[in-house]
C-alpha positions as CSV (number, residue, x, y, z in Angstrom):
1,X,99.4,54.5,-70.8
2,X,101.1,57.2,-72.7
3,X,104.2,55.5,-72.4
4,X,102.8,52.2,-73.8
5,X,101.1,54.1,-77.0
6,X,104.7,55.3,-77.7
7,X,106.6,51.8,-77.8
8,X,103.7,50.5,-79.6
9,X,104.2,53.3,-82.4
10,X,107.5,51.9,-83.0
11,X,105.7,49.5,-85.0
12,X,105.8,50.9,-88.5
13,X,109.1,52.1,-88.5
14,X,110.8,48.7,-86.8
15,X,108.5,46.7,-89.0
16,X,110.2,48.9,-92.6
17,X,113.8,47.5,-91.5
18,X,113.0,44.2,-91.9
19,X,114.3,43.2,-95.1
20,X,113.3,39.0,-96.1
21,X,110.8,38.1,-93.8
22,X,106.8,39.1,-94.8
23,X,103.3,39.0,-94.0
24,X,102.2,36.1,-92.0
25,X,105.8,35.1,-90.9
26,X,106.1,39.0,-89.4
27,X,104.0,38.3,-87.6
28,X,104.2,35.0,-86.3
29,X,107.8,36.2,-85.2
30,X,106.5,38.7,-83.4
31,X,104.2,37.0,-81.1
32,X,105.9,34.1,-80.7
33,X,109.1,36.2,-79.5
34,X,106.6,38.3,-77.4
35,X,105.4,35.0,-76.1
36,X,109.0,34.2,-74.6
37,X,109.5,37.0,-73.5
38,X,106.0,37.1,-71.1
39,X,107.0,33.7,-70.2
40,X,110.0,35.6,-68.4
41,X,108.4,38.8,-67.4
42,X,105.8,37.2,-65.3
43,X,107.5,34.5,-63.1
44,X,110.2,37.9,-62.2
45,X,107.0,40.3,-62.1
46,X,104.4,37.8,-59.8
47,X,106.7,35.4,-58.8
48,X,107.2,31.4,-59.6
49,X,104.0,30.9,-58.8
50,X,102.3,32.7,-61.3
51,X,100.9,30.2,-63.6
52,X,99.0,28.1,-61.0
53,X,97.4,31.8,-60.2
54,X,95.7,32.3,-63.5
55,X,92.7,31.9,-63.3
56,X,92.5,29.1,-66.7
57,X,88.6,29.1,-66.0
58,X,87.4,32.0,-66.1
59,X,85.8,33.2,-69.7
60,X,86.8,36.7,-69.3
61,X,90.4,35.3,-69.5
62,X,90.1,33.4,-73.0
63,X,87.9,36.0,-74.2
64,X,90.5,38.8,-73.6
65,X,93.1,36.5,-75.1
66,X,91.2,36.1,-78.4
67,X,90.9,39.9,-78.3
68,X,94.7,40.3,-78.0
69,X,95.0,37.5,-80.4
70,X,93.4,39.6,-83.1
71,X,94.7,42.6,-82.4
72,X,98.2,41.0,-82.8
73,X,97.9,39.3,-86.0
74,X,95.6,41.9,-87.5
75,X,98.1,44.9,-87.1
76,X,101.0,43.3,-88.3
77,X,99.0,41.8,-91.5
78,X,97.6,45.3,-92.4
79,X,101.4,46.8,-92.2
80,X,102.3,44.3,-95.2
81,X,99.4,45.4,-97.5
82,X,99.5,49.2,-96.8
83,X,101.1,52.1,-95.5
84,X,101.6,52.9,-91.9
85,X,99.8,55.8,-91.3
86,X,96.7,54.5,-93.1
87,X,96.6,51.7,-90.8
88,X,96.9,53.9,-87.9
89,X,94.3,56.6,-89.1
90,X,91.8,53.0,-89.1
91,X,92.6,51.7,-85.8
92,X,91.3,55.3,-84.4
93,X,88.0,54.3,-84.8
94,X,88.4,52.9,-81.3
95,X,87.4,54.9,-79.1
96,X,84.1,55.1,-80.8
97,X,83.6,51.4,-80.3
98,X,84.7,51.2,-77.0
99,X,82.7,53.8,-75.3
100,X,79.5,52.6,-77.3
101,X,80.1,49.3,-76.0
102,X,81.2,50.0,-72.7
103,X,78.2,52.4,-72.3
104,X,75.9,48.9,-73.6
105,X,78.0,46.5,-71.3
106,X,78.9,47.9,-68.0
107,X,76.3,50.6,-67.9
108,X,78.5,53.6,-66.7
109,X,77.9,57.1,-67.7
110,X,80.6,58.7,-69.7
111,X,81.3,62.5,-68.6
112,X,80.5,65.1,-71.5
113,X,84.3,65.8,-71.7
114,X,84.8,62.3,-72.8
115,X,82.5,62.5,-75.4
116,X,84.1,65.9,-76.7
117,X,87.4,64.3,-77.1
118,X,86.1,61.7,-78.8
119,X,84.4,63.9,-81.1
120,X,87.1,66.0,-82.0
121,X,89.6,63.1,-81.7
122,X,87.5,61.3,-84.6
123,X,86.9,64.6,-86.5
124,X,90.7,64.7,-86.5
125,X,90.7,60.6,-87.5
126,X,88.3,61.6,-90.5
127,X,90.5,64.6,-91.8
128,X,93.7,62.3,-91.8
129,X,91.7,59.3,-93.5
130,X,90.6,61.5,-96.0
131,X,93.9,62.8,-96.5
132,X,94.7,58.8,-97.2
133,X,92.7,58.2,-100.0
134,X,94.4,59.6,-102.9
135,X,97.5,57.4,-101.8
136,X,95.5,54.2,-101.4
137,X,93.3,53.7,-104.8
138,X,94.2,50.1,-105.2
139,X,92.6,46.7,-103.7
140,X,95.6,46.1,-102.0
141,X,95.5,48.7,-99.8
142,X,91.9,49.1,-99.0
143,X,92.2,45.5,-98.0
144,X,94.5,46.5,-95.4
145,X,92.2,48.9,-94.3
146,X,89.4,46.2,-93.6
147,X,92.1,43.9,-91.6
148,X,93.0,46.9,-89.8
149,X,89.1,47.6,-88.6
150,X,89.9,44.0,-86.9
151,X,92.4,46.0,-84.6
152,X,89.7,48.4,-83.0
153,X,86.5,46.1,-82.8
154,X,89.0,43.8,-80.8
155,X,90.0,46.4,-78.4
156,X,86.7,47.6,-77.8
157,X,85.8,44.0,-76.7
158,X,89.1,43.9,-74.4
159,X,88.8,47.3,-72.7
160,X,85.0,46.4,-71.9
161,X,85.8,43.1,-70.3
162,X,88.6,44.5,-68.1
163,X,86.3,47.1,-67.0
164,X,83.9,45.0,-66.3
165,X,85.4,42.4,-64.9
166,X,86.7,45.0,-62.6
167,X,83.1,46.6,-62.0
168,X,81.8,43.5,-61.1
169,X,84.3,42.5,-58.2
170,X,85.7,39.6,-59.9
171,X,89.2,40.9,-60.3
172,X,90.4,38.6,-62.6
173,X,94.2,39.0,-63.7
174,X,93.5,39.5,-67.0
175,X,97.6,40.6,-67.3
176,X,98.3,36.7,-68.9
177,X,95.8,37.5,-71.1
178,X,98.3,39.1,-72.9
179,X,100.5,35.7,-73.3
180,X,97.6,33.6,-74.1
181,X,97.0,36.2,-76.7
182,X,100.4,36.2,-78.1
183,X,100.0,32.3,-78.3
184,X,96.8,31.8,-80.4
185,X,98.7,34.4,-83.0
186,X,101.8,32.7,-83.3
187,X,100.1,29.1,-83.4
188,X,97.5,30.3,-85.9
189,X,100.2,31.9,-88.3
190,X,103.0,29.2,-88.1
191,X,101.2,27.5,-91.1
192,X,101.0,30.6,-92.8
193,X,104.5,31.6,-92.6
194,X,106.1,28.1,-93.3
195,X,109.0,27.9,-94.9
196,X,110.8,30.5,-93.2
197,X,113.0,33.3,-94.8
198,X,113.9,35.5,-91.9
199,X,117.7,36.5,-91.9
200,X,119.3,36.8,-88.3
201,X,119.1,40.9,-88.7
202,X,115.5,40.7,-89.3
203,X,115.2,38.4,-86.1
204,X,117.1,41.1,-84.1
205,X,114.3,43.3,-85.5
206,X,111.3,41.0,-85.0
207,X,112.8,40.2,-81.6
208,X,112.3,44.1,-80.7
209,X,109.2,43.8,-81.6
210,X,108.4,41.6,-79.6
211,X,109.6,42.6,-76.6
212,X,109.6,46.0,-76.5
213,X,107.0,47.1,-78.8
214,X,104.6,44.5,-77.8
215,X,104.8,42.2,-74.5
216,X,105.9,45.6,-72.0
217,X,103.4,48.2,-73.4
218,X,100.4,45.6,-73.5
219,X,101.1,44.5,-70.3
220,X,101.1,47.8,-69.0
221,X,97.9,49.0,-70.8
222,X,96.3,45.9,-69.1
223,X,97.5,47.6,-66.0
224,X,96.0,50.8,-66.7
225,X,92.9,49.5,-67.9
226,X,92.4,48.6,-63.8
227,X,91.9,51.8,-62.9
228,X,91.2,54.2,-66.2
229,X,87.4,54.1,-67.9
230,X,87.7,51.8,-70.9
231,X,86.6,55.1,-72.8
232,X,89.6,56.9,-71.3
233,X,91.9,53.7,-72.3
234,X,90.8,54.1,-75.7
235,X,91.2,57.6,-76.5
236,X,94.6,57.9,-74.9
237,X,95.4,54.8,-77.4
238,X,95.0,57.2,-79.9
239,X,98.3,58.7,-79.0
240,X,99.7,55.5,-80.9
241,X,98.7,56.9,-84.4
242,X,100.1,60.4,-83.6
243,X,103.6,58.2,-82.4
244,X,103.8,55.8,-85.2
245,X,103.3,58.5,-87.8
246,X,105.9,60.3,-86.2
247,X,109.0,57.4,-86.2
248,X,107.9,56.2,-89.2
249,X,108.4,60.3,-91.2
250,X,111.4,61.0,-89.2
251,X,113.1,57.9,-89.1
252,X,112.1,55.6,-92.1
253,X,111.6,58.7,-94.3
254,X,107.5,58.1,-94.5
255,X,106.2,61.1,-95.0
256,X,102.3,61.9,-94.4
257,X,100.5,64.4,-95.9
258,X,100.0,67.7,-94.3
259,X,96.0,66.0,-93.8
260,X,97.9,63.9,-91.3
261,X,99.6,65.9,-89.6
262,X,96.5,68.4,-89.0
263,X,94.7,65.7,-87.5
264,X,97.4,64.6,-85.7
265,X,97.1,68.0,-83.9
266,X,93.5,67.4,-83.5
267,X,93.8,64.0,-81.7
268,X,96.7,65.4,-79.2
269,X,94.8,68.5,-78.6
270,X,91.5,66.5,-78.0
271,X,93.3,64.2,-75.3
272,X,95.4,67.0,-73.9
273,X,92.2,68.7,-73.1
274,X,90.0,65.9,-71.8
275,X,93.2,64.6,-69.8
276,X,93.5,67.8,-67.9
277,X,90.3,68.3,-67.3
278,X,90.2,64.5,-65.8
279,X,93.2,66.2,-63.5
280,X,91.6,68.8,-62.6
281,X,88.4,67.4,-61.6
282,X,90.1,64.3,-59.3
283,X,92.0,68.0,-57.6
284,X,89.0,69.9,-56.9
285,X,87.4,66.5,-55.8
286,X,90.3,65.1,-53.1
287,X,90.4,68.8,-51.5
288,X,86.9,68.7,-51.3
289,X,87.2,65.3,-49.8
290,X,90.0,66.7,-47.7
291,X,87.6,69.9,-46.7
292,X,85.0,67.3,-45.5
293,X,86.5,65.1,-43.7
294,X,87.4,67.1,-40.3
């Protein structure tokens, strides 16, 4: 999971190289190119047999897909009307959604530690939004802002359905979700972006994104997401804001203000902490398991 948050941080700082192409056709690029390249990574990953698998009936699959499908066309939209980092800072909302809803949906108990990170994870959110809003007085960017709330209401939704569908013994493979995602968004923007301006570097670019920064880490979250709380998915998403903020200073020459970075430390810390805690507590619990078995 940590390992998808970083490739999806390389968002902001892939997406400030592309030099022609805008908005809607950025992102209609992108998910269409992540869409070839899901169409290759699951007949290698499951086999050629794959598509008659999917289980095409099953709400939980369209539903996820929709989520995806927002997600995707949300981020990349709020990118072109304001700065990376504020769009990150809004997405961390989050983990507030998603354990509220998860607690609604599925019922499960969250443990107290959860709960702290969150709290000081979105104390952290709060001191770095705050430290936005002197950059971001104009329509334009507050916009971006609202299109960016789209990002964490629709992974709230997505985490909550994989755990549930999980919880409930269904065991849908909710992995071509990700594709059936990446579908809607590329369909639903190909209007949008028409006539096309892309130069071949900015495909290169818009190719990466694609690939690396979307299809691999989403369809390894969707892997996590089988076997971590949907609370725990969430907050170590967070890690994407601390990321992107990151590429974007040191390699696209964004720089945040020191706001950012101290919530930055905030969120990290928070997750550090609840993570090995979580370790811990899985230890102490298989060598008590151990101790009880003889």
């Amino acid at each position: 999971m940590v390992l998808a948050t970083f490739l999806w941080g390389t968002a902001g700082v892939v997406t400030r190289q592309i030099e022609y192409a805008q908005g809607f056709e950025v992102t209609f690029w992108r998910s269409a190119f992540t869409v070839l390249a899901l169409l290759v990574i699951l007949p290698l990953w499951r086999g050629p047999g794959v598509w008659a698998r999917i289980a095409w009936r099953q709400p939980e699959l369209w539903l996820s897909g929709l989520c995806w499908a927002v997600m995707f066309t949300a981020f990349m939209v709020a990118l072109t009307l304001t700065g990376v980092a504020r769009v990150l800072v809004t997405m961390a909302f989050g983990p507030f959604l998603t354990a509220l809803l998860a607690r609604v949906v599925t019922g499960r108990r969250l443990p107290l530690r959860t709960w702290i990170a969150i709290g000081v994870a979105g104390a952290g959110m709060a001191w770095m939004f705050a430290g936005q809003i002197g950059q971001a007085a104009d329509a334009r960017a507050w916009l971006g802002s609202v299109v960016a709330l789209g990002v964490p209401m629709a992974a709230a939704v997505n985490w909550t359905v994989t755990q549930r569908s999980q919880a409930t013994g269904s065991a849908v493979d909710l992995v071509p979700a990700v594709l059936l995602g990446a579908l809607i968004s590329s369909a639903a923007m190909a209007p949008l972006a028409w006539p096309l301006s892309a130069s071949a570097a900015d495909l290169g670019w818009l190719a990466a994104l694609g690939v690396g920064q979307l299809a691999i880490p989403c369809v390894l979250a969707m892997l996590c997401a089988r076997v971590l709380p949907a609370a725990e998915v969430a907050l170590l998403g967070l890690l994407e804001v601390v990321f992107g903020i990151t590429l974007v200073w040191a390699l696209a020459g964004e720089a945040p203000r020191p706001e950012v970075l101290q919530g930055g430390a905030l969120v990290l810390g928070a997750m550090l902490l609840s993570e090995g805690l979580a370790w811990l507590g899985r230890a102490a619990g298989a060598r008590h398991t151990g101790q009880a078995a003889p």
